[in-house]
C-alpha positions as CSV (number, residue, x, y, z in Angstrom):
1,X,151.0,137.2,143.2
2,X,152.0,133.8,141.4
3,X,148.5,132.1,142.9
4,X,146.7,135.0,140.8
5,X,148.7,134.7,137.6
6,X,148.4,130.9,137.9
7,X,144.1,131.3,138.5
8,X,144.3,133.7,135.6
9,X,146.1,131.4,133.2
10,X,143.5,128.5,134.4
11,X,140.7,131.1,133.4
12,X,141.9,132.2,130.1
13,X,142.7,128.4,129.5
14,X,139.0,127.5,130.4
15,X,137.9,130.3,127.9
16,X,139.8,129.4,125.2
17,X,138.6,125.6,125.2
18,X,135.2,126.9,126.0
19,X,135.3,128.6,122.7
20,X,137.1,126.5,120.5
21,X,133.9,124.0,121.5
22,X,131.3,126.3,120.4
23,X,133.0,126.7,117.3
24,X,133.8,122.9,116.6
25,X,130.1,122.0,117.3
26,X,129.0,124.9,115.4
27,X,130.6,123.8,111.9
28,X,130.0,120.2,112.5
29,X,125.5,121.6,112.8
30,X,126.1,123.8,109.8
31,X,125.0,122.7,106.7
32,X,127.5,123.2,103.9
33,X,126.9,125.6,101.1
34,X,128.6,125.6,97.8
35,X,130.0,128.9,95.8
36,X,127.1,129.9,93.2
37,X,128.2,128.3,89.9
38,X,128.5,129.6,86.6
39,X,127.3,127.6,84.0
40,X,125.3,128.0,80.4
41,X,121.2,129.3,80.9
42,X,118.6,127.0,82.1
43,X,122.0,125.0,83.8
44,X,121.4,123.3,87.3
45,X,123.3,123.2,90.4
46,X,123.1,121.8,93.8
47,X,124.5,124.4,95.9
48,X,123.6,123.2,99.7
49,X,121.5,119.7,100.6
50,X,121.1,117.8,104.0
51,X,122.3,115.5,104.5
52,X,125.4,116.3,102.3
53,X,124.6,113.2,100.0
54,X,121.7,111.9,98.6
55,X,120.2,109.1,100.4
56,X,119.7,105.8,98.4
57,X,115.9,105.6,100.0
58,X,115.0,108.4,97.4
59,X,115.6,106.3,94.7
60,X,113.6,103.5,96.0
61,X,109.3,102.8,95.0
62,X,107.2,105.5,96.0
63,X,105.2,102.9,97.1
64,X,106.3,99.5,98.8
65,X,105.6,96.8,100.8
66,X,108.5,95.2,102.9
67,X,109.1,93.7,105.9
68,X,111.6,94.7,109.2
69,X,112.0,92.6,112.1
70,X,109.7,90.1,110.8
71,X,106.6,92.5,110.0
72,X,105.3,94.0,107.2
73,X,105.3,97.5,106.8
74,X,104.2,100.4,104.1
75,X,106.9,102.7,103.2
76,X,105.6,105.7,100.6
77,X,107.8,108.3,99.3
78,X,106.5,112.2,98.2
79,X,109.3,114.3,96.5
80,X,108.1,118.4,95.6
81,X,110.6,120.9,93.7
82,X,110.4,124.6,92.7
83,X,109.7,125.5,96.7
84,X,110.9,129.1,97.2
85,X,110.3,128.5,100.8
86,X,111.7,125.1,102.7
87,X,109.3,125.1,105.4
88,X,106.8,125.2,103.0
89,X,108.2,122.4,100.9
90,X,108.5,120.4,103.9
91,X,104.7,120.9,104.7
92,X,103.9,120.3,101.0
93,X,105.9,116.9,100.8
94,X,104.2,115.9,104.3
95,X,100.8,116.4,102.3
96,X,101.3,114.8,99.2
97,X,103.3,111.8,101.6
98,X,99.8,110.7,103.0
99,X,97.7,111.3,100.1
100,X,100.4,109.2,97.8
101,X,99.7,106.5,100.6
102,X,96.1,106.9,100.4
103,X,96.2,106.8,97.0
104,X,98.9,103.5,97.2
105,X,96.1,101.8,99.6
106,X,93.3,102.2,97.4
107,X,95.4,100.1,94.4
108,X,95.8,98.2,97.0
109,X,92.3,96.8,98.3
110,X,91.4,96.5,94.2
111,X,94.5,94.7,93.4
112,X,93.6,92.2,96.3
113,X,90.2,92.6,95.8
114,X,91.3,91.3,91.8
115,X,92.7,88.3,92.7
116,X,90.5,86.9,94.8
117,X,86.9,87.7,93.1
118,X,88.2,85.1,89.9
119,X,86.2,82.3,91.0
120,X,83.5,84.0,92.2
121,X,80.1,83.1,91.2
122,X,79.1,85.6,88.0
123,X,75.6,86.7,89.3
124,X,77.1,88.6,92.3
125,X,80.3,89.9,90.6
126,X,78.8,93.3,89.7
127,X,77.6,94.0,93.1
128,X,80.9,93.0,94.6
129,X,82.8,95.8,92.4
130,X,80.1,97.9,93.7
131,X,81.1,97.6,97.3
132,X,85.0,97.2,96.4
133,X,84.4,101.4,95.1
134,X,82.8,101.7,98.5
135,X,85.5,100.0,100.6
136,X,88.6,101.5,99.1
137,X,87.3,104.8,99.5
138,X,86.7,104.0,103.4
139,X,90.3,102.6,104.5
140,X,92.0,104.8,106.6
141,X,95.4,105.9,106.9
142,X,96.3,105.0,110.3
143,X,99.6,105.8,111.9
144,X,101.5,107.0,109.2
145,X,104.7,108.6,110.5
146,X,107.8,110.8,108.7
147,X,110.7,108.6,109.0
148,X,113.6,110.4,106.4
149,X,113.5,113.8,104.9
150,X,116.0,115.3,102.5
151,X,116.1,118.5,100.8
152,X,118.2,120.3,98.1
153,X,118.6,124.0,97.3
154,X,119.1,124.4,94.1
155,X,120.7,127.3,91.8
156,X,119.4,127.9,88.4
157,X,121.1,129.6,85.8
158,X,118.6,132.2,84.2
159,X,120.6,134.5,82.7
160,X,124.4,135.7,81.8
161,X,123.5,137.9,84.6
162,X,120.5,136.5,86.9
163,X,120.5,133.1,88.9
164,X,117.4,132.0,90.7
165,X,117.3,129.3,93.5
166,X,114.4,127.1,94.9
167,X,114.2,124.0,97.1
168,X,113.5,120.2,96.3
169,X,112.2,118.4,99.2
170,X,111.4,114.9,99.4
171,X,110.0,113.0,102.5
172,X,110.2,109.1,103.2
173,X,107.3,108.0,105.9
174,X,106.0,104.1,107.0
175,X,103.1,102.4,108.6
176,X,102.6,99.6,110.4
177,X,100.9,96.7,107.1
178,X,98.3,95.7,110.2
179,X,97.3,99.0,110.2
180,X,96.0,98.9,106.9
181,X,94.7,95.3,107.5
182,X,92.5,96.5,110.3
183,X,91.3,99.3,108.2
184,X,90.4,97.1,105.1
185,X,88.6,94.7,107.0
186,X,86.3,96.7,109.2
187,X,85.7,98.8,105.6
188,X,84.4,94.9,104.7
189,X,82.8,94.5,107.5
190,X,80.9,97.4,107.1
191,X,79.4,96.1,103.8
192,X,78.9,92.8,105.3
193,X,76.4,94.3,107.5
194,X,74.2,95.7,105.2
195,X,74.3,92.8,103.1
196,X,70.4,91.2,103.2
197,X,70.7,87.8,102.1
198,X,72.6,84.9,103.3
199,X,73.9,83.4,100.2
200,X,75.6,86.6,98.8
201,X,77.0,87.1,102.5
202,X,78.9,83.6,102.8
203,X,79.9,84.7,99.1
204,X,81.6,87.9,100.2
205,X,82.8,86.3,103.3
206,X,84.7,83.6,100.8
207,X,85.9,86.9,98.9
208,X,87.3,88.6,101.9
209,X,89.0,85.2,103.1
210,X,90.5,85.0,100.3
211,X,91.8,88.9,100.1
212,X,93.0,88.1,104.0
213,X,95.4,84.9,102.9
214,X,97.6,87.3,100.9
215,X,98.2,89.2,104.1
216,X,100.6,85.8,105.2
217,X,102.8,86.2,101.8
């Protein structure tokens, strides 16, 4: 009789625990939402976010160049509000992330391309912008990858009566600076090809040498 009590208190014991676990882990993956406000009309509030805070990457470029580890990577930055739906925010903000870094690349290859055509010879300078419309048009994003994401639902006051709420989502993603490299030159390379005469060719080599020497800063 005492070995049965004794197995049932072990039992109920395991049970409880079991359960207090599930509950712990539970609030702990919840995300935590605020009590609608009340506030004048056209008045804000941020009533649930993840993470709780807002991270300081959101307030960084939308476009930048830095290095980790010794090697230079592209971090871009797409933010979209007034989402009724957060999955569909979070695809939005994935879409305007790569065609922000597209977009970033293209500055890019003309800022480069800027620099380095100032002591080129006059008589090919027109046909060089030519091709620079060509190339920056051609470089691919390559292995562009979601690295942060944080969202906001927000509460808006509408009227004494009537709140609405939508979702601000913004996504952080990086790629590899060689990446871009190897895209940029191969879009030279291309014109380099179809270049027909060998004096505008070592030109545009010069060019593109000199567009590769600000990879090193």
């Amino acid at each position: 009789m005492m070995r049965k009590r004794a197995l049932s208190a072990v039992v109920i014991a395991m049970v409880l625990l079991a359960v207090f676990s599930l509950s712990a882990c539970s609030k702990r993956s919840v995300v935590d939402v605020q009590k609608p406000k009340k506030g004048n009309v056209g008045e804000e509030f941020v009533v649930q976010s993840n993470p709780d805070k807002e991270p300081k990457w959101t307030r960084d470029q939308e476009f930048e160049i830095t290095k980790e580890n010794r090697e230079k990577v592209i971090y871009v930055i797409a933010e979209v509000t007034d989402q009724k739906d957060k999955r569909a925010g979070e695809r939005l903000a994935e879409s305007e992330l790569r065609r922000k870094i597209a977009e970033g690349i293209e500055t890019l290859v003309q800022s480069q391309f800027q620099d380095a055509i100032a002591g080129t010879s006059v008589s090919y300078k027109e046909a060089f912008e030519s091709y620079l419309v060509v190339v920056a048009e051609n470089v691919s994003v390559v292995g562009l990858i979601v690295t942060d994401t944080y969202w906001e639902k927000i509460q808006r006051i509408k009227s004494l009566e009537e709140v609405e709420y939508y979702y601000r989502v913004l996504k952080r993603g990086k790629m590899p600076y060689q990446n871009y490299v190897t895209a940029r030159d191969q879009a030279w390379q291309d014109v380099l090809d179809r270049v027909t005469t060998e004096q505008e060719r070592e030109e545009l080599q010069r060019l593109v040498a000199e567009m590769k020497a600000w990879d090193e800063v």
